[in-house]
C-alpha positions in Angstrom: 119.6 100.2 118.3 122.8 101.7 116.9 123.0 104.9 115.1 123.3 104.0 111.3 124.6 106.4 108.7 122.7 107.1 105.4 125.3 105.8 103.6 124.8 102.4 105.3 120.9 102.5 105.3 120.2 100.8 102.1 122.2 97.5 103.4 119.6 98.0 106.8 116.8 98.2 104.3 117.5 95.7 102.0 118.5 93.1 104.6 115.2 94.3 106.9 116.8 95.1 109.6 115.8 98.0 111.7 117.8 101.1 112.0 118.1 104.6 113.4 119.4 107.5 111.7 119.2 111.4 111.0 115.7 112.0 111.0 115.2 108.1 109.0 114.3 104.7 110.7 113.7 101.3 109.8 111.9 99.1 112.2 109.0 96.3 112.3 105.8 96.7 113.4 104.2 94.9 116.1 102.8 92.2 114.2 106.3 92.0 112.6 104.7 91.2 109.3 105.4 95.1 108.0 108.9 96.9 107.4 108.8 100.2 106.9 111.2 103.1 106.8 110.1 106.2 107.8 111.5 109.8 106.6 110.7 112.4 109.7 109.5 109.4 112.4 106.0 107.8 111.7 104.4 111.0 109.5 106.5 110.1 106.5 106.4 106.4 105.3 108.6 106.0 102.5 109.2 102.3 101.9 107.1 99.6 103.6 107.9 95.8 102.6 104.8 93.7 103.6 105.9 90.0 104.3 102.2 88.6 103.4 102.5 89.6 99.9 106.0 89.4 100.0 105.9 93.0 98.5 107.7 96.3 98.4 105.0 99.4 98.4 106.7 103.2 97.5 105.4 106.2 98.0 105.1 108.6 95.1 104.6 111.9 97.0 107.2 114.2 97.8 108.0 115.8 101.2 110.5 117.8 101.4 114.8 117.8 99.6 115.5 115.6 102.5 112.9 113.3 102.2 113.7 112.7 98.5 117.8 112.1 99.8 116.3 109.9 102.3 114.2 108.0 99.5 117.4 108.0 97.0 119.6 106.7 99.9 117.2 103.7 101.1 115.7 102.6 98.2 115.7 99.0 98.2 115.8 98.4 94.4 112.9 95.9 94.1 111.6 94.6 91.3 108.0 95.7 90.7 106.9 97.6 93.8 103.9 98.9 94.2 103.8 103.1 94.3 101.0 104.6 96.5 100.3 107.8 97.6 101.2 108.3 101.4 97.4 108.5 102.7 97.5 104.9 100.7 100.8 103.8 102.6 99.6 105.0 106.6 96.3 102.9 105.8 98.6 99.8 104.8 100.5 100.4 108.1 97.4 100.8 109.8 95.3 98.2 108.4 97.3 95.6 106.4 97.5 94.4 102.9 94.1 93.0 103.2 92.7 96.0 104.7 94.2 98.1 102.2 92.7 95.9 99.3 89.3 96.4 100.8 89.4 99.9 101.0 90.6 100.3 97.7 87.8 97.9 96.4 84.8 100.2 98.5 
């Protein structure tokens, strides 16, 4: 995987296609069915794009100044995304959409 720039993250991100950067990555996971780009390797999920709902989930917590340039320079700009907090956004990696709705509904 090449090294991408931040300026040419967002492109990566909107087009889902992983990517490698200063301390920011885009990349699949091994199901393939989540995107997610992480700020500071897999601690910090910032945007995750989940191809079962065909939804974009956002975290609303804050990290660190370059976390939030990271977040400003990927955002993908989609219409209605979902905003969860980042213990919310490791248990969708983790566990799925579904598995997400089921803990939420516990």
């Amino acid at each position: 995987m090449a090294y991408t720039t931040l300026r040419e993250a967002r492109g990566m991100v909107q087009k889902l296609r992983p990517f490698k950067g200063n301390h920011i990555e885009g990349e699949w996971d091994a199901s393939n069915t989540l995107y997610v780009v992480y700020s500071y390797r897999s601690t910090f999920p910032i945007y995750v794009y989940d191809t079962v709902s065909q939804r974009w989930f956002y975290t609303k917590d804050k990290y660190s100044r370059t976390t939030s340039r990271h977040q400003s320079a990927c955002n993908p700009f989609a219409d209605d995304p979902i905003y969860l907090p980042v213990g919310e956004m490791l248990e969708l990696i983790y566990s799925g959409f579904m598995g997400l709705m089921e803990l939420k509904a516990a």
